[in-house]
ROMAR-902639 format. One line per field, with one value per residue (C-alpha): residue number from 1; residue in three letters; x, y negated, z. Coordinates in pm, 1 decimal. Each point is the difference from the previous one (the first is absolute). Layout:
<pts>
pos [NUM,...]
code [ALA,...]
u [X,...]
v [Y,...]
w [Z,...]
</pts>
This chain:
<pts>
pos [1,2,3,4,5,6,7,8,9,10,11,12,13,14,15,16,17,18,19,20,21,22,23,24,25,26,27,28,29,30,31,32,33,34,35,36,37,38,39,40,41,42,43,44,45,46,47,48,49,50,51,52,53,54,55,56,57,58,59,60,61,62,63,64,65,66,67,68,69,70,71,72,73,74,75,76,77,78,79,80,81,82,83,84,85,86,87,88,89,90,91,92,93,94,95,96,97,98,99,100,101,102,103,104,105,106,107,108,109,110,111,112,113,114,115,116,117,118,119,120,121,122,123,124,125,126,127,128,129,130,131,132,133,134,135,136,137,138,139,140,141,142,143,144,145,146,147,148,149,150,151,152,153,154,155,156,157,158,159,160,161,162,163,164,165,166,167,168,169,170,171,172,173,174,175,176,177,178,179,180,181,182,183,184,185,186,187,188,189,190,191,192,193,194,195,196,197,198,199,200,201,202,203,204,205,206,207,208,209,210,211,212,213,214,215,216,217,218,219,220,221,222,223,224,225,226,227,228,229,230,231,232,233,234,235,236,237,238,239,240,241,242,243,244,245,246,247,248,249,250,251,252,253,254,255,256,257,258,259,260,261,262,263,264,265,266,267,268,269,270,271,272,273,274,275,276,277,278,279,280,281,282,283,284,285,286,287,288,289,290,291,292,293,294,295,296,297,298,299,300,301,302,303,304,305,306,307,308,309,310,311,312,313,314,315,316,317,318,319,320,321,322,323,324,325,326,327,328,329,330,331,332,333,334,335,336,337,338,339,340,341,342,343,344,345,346,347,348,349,350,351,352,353,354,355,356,357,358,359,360,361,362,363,364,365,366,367,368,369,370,371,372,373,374,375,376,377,378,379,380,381,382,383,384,385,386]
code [UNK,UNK,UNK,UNK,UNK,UNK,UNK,UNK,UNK,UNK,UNK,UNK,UNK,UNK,UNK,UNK,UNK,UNK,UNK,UNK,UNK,UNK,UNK,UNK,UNK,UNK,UNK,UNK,UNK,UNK,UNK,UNK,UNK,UNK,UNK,UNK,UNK,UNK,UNK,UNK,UNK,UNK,UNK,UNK,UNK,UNK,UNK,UNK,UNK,UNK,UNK,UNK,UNK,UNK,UNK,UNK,UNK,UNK,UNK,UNK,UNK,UNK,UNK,UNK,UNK,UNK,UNK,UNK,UNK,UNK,UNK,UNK,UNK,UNK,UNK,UNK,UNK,UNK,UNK,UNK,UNK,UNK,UNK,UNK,UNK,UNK,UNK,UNK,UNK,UNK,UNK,UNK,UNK,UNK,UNK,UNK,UNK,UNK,UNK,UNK,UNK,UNK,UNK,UNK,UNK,UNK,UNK,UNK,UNK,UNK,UNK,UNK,UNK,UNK,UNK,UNK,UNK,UNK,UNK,UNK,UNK,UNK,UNK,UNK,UNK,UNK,UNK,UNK,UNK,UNK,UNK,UNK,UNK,UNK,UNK,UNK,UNK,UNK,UNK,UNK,UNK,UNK,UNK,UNK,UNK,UNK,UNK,UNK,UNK,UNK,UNK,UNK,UNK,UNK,UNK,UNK,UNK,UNK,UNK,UNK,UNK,UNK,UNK,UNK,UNK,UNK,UNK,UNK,UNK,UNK,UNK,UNK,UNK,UNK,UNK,UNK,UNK,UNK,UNK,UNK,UNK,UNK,UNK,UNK,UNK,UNK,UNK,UNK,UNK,UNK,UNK,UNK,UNK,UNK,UNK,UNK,UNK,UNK,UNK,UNK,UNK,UNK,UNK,UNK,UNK,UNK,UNK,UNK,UNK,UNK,UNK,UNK,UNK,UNK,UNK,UNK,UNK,UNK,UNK,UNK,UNK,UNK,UNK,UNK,UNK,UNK,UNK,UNK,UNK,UNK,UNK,UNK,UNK,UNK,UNK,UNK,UNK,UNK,UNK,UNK,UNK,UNK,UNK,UNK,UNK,UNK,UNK,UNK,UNK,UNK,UNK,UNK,UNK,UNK,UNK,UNK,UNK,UNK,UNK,UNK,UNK,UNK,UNK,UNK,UNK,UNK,UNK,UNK,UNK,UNK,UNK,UNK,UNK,UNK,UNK,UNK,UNK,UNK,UNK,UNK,UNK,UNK,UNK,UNK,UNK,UNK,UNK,UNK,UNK,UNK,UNK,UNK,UNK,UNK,UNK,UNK,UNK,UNK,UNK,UNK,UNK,UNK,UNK,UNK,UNK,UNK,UNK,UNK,UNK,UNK,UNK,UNK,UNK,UNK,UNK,UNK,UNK,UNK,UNK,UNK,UNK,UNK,UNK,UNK,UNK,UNK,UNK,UNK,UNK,UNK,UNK,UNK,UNK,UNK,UNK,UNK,UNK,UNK,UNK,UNK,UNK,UNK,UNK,UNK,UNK,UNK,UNK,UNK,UNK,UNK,UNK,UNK,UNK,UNK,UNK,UNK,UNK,UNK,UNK,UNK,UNK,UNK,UNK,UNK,UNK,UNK,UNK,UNK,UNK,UNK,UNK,UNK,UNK,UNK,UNK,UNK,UNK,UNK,UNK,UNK,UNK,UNK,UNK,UNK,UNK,UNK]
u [15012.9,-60.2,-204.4,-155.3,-264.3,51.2,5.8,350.9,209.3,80.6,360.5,-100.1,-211.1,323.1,-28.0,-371.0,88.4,264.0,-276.3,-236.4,277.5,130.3,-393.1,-127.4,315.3,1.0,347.6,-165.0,131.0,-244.8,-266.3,105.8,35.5,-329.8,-113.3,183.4,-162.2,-350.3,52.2,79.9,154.8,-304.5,-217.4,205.6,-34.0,347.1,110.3,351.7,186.9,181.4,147.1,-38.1,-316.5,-71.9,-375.1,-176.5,-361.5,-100.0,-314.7,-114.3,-295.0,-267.4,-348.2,-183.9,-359.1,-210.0,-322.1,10.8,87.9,363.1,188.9,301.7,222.1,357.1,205.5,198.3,345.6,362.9,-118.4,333.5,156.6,407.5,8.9,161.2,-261.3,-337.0,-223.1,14.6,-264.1,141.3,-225.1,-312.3,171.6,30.1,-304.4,-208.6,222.1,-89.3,-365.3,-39.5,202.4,-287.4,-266.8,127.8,51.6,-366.1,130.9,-320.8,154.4,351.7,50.9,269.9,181.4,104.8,302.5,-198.5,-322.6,67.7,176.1,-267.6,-322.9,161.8,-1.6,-348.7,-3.0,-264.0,53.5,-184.4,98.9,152.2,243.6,-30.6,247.2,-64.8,231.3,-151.3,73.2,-113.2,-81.7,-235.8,-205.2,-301.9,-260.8,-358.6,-67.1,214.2,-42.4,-246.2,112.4,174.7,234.8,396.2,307.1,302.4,344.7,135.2,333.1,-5.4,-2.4,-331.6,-144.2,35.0,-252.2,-235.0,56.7,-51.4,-349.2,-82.8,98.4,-148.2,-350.7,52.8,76.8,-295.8,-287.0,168.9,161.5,345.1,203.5,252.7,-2.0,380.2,273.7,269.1,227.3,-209.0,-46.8,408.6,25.0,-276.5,162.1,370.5,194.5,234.3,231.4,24.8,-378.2,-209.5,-312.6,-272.9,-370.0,-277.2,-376.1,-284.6,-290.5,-309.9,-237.8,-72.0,425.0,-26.9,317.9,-137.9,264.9,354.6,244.9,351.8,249.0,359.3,105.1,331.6,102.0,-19.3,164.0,138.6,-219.9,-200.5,-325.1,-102.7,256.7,-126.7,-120.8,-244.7,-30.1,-261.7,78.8,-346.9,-311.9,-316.3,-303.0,-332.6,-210.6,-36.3,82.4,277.9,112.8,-81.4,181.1,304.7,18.3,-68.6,358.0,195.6,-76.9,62.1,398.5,70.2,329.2,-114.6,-35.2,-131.2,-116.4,21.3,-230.7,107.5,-47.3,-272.6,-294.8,-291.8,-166.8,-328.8,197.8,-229.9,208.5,-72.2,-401.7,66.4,249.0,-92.0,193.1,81.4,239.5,295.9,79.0,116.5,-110.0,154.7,-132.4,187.9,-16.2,23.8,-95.1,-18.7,-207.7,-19.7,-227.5,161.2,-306.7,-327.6,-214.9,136.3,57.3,-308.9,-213.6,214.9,-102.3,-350.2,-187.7,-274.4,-290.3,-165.2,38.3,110.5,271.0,85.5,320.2,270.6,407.8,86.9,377.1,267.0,338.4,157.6,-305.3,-181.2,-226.7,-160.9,-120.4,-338.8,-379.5,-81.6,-349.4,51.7,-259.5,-27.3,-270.3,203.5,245.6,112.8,33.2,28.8,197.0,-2.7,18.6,-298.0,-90.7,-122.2,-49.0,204.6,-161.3,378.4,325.5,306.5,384.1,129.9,177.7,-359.3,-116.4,246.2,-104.2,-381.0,68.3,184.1,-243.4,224.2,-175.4,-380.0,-132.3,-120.4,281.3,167.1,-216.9,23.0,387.5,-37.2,133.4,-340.7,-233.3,-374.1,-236.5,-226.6,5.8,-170.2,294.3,184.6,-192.9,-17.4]
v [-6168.5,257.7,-171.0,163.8,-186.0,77.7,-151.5,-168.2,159.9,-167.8,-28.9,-139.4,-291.0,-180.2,-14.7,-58.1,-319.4,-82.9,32.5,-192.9,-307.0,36.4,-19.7,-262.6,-217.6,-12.5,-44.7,-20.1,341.1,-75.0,37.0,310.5,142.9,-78.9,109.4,369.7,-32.8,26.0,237.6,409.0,192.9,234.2,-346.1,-49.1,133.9,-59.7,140.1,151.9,-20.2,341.7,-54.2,-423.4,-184.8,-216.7,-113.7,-70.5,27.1,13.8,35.0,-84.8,110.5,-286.5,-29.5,-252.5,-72.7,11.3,-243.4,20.0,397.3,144.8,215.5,123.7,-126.5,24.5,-349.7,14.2,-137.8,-21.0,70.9,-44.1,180.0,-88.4,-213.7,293.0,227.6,-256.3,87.0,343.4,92.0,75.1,-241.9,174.2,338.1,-164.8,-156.6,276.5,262.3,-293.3,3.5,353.0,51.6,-243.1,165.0,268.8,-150.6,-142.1,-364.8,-89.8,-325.8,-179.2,-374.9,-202.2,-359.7,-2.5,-204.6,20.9,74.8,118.5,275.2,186.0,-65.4,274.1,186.1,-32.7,-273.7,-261.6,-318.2,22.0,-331.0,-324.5,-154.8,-361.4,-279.5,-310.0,-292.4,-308.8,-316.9,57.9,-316.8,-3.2,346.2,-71.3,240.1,-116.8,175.3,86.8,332.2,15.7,-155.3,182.3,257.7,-55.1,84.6,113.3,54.6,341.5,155.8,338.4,287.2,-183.4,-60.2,330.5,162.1,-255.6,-96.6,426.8,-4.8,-339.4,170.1,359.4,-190.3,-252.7,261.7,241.6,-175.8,-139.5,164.8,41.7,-93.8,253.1,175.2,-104.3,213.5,-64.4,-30.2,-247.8,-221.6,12.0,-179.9,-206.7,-100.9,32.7,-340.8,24.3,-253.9,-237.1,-60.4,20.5,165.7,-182.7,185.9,-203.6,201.5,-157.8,108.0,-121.4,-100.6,356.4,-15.5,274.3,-45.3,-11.4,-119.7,-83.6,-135.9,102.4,-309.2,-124.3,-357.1,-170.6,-345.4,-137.9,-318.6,-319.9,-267.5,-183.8,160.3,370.0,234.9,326.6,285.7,264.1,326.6,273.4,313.6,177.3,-214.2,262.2,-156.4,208.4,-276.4,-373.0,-105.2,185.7,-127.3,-372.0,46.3,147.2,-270.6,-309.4,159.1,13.8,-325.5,-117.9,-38.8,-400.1,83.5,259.3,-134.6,299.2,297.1,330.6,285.5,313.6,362.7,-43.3,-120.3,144.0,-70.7,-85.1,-172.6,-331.0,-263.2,-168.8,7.9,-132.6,-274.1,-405.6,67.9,310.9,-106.0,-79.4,312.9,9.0,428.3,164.3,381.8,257.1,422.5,205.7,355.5,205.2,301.8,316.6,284.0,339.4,183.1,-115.4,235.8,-80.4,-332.4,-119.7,297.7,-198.9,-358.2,-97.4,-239.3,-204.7,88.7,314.9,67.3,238.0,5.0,188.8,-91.5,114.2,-50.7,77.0,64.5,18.4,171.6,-32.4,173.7,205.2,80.8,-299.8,28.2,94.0,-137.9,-23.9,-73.5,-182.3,-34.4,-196.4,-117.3,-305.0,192.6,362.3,90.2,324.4,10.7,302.2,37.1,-64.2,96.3,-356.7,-211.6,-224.1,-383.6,-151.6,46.3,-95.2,38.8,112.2,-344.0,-151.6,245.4,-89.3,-395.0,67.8,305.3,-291.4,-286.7,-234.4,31.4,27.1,258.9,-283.5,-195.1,289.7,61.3,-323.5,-0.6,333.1,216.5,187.0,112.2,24.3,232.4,-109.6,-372.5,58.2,202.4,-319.2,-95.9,377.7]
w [4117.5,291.4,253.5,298.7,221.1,338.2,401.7,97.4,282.8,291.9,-142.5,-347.9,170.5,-35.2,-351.8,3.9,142.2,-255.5,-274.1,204.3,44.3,-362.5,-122.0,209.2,-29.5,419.9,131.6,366.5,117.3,291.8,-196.6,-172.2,380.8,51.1,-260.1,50.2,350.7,-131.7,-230.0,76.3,-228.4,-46.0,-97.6,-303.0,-340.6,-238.8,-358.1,-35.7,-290.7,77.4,371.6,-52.6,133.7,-245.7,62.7,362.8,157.6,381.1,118.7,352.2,140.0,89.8,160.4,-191.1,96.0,-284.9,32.6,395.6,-40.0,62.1,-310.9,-32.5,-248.8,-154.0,-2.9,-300.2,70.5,-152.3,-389.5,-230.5,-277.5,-74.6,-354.0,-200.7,77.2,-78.0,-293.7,59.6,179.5,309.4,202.8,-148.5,150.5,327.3,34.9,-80.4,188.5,306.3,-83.4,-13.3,366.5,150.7,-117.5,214.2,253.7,46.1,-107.1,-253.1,-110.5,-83.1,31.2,-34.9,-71.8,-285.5,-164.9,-318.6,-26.7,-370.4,114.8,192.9,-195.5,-220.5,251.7,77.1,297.8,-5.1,237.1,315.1,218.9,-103.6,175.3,146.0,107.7,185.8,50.8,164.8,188.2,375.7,20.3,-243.2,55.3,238.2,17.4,-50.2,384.1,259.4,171.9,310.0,335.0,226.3,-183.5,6.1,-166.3,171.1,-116.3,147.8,-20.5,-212.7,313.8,85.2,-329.6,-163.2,177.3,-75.0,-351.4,-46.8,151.6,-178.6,-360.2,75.7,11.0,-269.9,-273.4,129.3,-212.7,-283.7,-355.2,-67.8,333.2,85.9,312.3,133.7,134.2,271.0,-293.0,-153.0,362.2,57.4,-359.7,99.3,326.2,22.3,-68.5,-276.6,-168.2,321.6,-27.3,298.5,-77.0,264.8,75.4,80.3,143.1,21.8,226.4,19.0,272.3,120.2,21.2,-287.8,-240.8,-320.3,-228.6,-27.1,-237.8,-27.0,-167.4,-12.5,-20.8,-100.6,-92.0,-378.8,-8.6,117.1,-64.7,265.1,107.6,-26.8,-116.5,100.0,-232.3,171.3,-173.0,117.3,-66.9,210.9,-2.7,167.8,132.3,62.8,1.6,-113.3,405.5,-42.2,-331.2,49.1,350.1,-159.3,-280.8,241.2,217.2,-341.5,-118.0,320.3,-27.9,-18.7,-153.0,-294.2,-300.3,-199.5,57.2,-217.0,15.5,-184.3,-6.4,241.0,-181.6,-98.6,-311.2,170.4,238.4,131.2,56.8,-392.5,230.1,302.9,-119.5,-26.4,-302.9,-135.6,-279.1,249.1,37.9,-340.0,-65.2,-204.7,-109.8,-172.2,2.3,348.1,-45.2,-237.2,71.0,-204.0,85.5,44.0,67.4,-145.8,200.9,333.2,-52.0,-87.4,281.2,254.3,-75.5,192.9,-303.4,222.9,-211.1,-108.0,-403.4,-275.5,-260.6,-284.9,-133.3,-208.6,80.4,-419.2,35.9,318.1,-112.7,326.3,206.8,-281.6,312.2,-20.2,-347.2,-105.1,118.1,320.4,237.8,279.6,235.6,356.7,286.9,29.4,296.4,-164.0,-291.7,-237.5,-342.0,-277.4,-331.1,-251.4,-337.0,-57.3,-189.9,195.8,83.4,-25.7,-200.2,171.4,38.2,335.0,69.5,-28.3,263.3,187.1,26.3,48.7,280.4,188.9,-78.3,-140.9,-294.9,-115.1,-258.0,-160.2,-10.7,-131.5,-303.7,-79.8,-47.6,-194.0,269.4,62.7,-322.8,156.1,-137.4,233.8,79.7,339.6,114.7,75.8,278.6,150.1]
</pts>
């Protein structure tokens, strides 16, 4: 087999999206547009079997803030390899032909969702955010407190809301890890109504009349039975404060005629409604995986990432096939806001893998926690808590 890694043409994106819908079983040719829409040519990276593409990767660039600090980042997208062609390594070839082209281009990080999360640990990802789902009973969710007198929610039509629901996400994502900063692209799939669903925008301001949330939902009927019948699904839940949130919450739960309410894609892990509910368990949570995050380049990465407290580390990243770069020891040093990274003779304080790195750069997990599962060896117990 003959296989050459290179960027799809404009003309060949039809046949990127054949692979995509083939892969990913989607017979929504909608969704293959948009998905084509997102992605240029130039973003992807796809094997060729001789002239035939027979494996796909796009990459599209991201800002990502990174503990209340913006990085850029490559969004890996559109990952599938035709069944007569698995096994043979040409994902490995594509994925590190991808990685390499982002470390280029300044992107110090890759994340992803993944359809299985076995298939990128191999490729040195480590999971970064889990994803949360909520389905409740309106009825049923009161909050302990209500948010402070005096601010309101209004339901606007989109031409008046964008504006506002831009500003309100710009200053939610500025302190906190992991948000995305969001494109037009990204807003239009937000926003536009698709399969007969109107998509309705609540803001809510507070007493100042600063918006500082809004929700974005659809509703539909889901039934026939007497009494509620209505399902409520929010698709963009973004509140900057507890007034905001509680405000927000009180609105949605404030249909007579819903009888559930789903909340999906749009939850944070440290999200506080199981806190400020009577009862927590009605929302009936459910966690899984979100993203996957794989450092590209360990030196940028982790000189771009402010850490809150002043400390050393000497660490070593053992083995990374796909970014040799990243092997070696390294010293990293901070005051708590910058940072400086080279390369140390030792001996290092920890051991670890680079999907481990991955999970503690983030904070989703602990260097403690880590150890303790096996997936850092400490040297220096101490270390943990640097």
């Amino acid at each position: 087999m003959d296989l050459t890694i290179r960027p799809c043409t404009a003309d060949e994106m039809e046949r990127y999206g054949e692979i995509l819908a083939y892969v990913f079983a989607e017979n929504d040719t909608d969704a293959i547009q948009r998905e084509l829409q997102a992605t240029r040519p130039e973003w992807t990276h796809c094997a060729f079997d001789n002239d035939r593409m027979v494996g796909t990767m796009g990459v599209i660039p991201f800002t990502m803030q990174l503990n209340g600090r913006p990085v850029d980042v490559g969004g890996v997208t559109g990952v599938g390899t035709l069944p007569e062609h698995r096994r043979k390594g040409v994902l490995r070839q594509i994925m590190t032909t991808g990685l390499e082209a982002m470390r280029e281009r300044g992107q110090s990080m890759a994340i992803l969702w993944a359809s299985m999360g076995a298939i990128y640990q191999r490729f040195g990802y480590g999971l970064s955010a889990a994803y949360v789902r909520y389905e409740f009973d309106p009825r049923s969710a009161r909050l302990e407190r209500g948010p402070v007198p005096g601010g309101a929610c209004t339901l606007l039509s989109r031409p008046d809301a964008e504006p506002i629901l831009h500003d309100v996400h710009q200053r939610f994502v500025e302190p906190r890890n992991l948000p995305l900063h969001r494109s037009d692209y990204f807003w239009d799939s937000l926003l536009r109504e698709r399969e007969n669903k109107r998509r309705y925008i609540v803001v809510y301001r507070n007493q100042a009349g600063v918006a500082t949330g809004h929700a974005v939902y659809t509703t539909e009927e889901s039934g026939s039975g007497p009494g509620p019948s209505q399902v409520l699904s929010v698709k963009d839940f973004i509140a900057c404060d507890v007034d905001a949130f509680a405000g927000l919450w009180q609105y949605l739960c404030a249909h007579d005629l819903v009888k559930s309410i789903t909340m999906q894609g749009c939850v944070a892990d440290d999200d506080p409604a199981p806190d400020l509910l009577a009862e927590p368990r009605i929302l009936n949570r459910w966690t899984g995986d979100a993203i996957w995050l794989r450092i590209v380049d360990l030196e940028r990465a982790l000189a771009a990432r402010p850490y809150g407290a002043a400390g050393t580390l000497v660490f070593k990243i053992a083995e990374d096939s796909e970014c040799p770069w990243n092997e070696g020891t390294w010293k990293l040093e901070t005051d708590g806001t910058n940072a400086t990274i080279e390369r140390s003779p030792g001996p290092a304080q920890l051991v670890m893998p680079i999907n481990s790195l991955a999970s503690l750069v983030t904070g989703f997990r602990s260097a403690t926690y880590l150890e303790r599962i096996g997936r850092i060896e400490s040297a220096d117990r101490a270390a943990l808590k640097t």
